[in-house]
C-alpha positions in Angstrom: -14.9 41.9 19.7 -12.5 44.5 20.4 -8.7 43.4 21.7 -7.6 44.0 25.2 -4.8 46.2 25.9 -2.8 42.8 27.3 -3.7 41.2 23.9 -2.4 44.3 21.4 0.4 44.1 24.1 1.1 40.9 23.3 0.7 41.0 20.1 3.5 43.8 19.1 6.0 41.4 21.3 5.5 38.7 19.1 5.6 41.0 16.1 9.2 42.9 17.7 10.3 39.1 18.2 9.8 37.1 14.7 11.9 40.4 13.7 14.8 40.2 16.0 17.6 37.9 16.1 16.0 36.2 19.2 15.1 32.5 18.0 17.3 32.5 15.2 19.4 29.3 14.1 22.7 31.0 13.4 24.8 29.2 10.3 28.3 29.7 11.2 30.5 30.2 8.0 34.0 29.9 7.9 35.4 28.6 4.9 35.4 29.4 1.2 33.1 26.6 0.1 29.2 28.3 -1.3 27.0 27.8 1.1 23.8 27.4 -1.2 19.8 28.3 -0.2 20.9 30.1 2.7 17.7 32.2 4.3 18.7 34.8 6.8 17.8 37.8 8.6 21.3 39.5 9.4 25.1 38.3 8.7 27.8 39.1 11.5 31.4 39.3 10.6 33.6 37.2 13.3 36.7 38.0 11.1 37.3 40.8 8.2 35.0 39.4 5.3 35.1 39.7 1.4 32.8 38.1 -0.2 32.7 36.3 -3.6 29.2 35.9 -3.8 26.0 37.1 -1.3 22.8 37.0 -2.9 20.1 39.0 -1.3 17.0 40.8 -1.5 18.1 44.1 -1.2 17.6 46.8 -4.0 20.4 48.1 -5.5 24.1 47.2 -6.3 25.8 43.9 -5.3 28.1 43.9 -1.9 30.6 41.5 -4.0 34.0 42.5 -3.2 32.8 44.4 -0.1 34.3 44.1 3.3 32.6 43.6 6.4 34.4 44.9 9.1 34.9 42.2 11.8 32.0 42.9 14.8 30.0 44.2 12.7 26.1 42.9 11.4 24.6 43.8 8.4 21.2 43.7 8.9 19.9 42.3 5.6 17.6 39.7 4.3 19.9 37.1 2.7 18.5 35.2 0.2 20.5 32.3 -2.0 24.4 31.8 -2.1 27.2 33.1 0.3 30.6 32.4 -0.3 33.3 34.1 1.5 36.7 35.1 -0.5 38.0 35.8 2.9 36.9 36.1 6.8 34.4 34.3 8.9 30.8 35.1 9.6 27.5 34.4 11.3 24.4 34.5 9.4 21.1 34.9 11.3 18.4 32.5 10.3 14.9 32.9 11.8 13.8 29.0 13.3 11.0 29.3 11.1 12.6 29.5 7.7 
């Protein structure tokens, strides 16, 4: 049976959803203590931020000893340890995970 135009509808807003930051659980991180298993979608810098370590799943070289500019979100899938040398952040964690 062939879907409805309300049902493909529906379906790409659920789709656009799971990949937004709507329904995340953000983990606020503030300190200079690892944060361990972390899981998220996006990181947003409250404060200038260095970091010591961010593991992720990106391709490529590391973002150690990069700087993310304070208002700004890097969109990209965290996977494993963050730990700030300096700066606050928010990372983005979908509900689900």
């Amino acid at each position: 049976m062939a879907k409805t135009e309300l049902q493909i509808l529906q379906d790409r807003v659920q789709e656009l959803m799971s990949k937004s930051l709507t329904g995340t659980k953000p983990l606020v991180i503030t300190g200079t203590v690892a944060n361990l298993n972390v899981n998220g979608l996006a990181i947003y810098a409250i404060a200038d931020t260095t970091f010591t370590t961010l593991e992720t799943s990106a391709d490529g070289d590391t973002l150690v000893g990069q700087t993310l500019s304070a208002g700004h979100i890097w969109y990209i899938p965290i996977e494993g340890t963050v730990k700030l040398a300096t700066g606050s952040v928010i990372v983005y964690r979908h509900t689900n995970v």
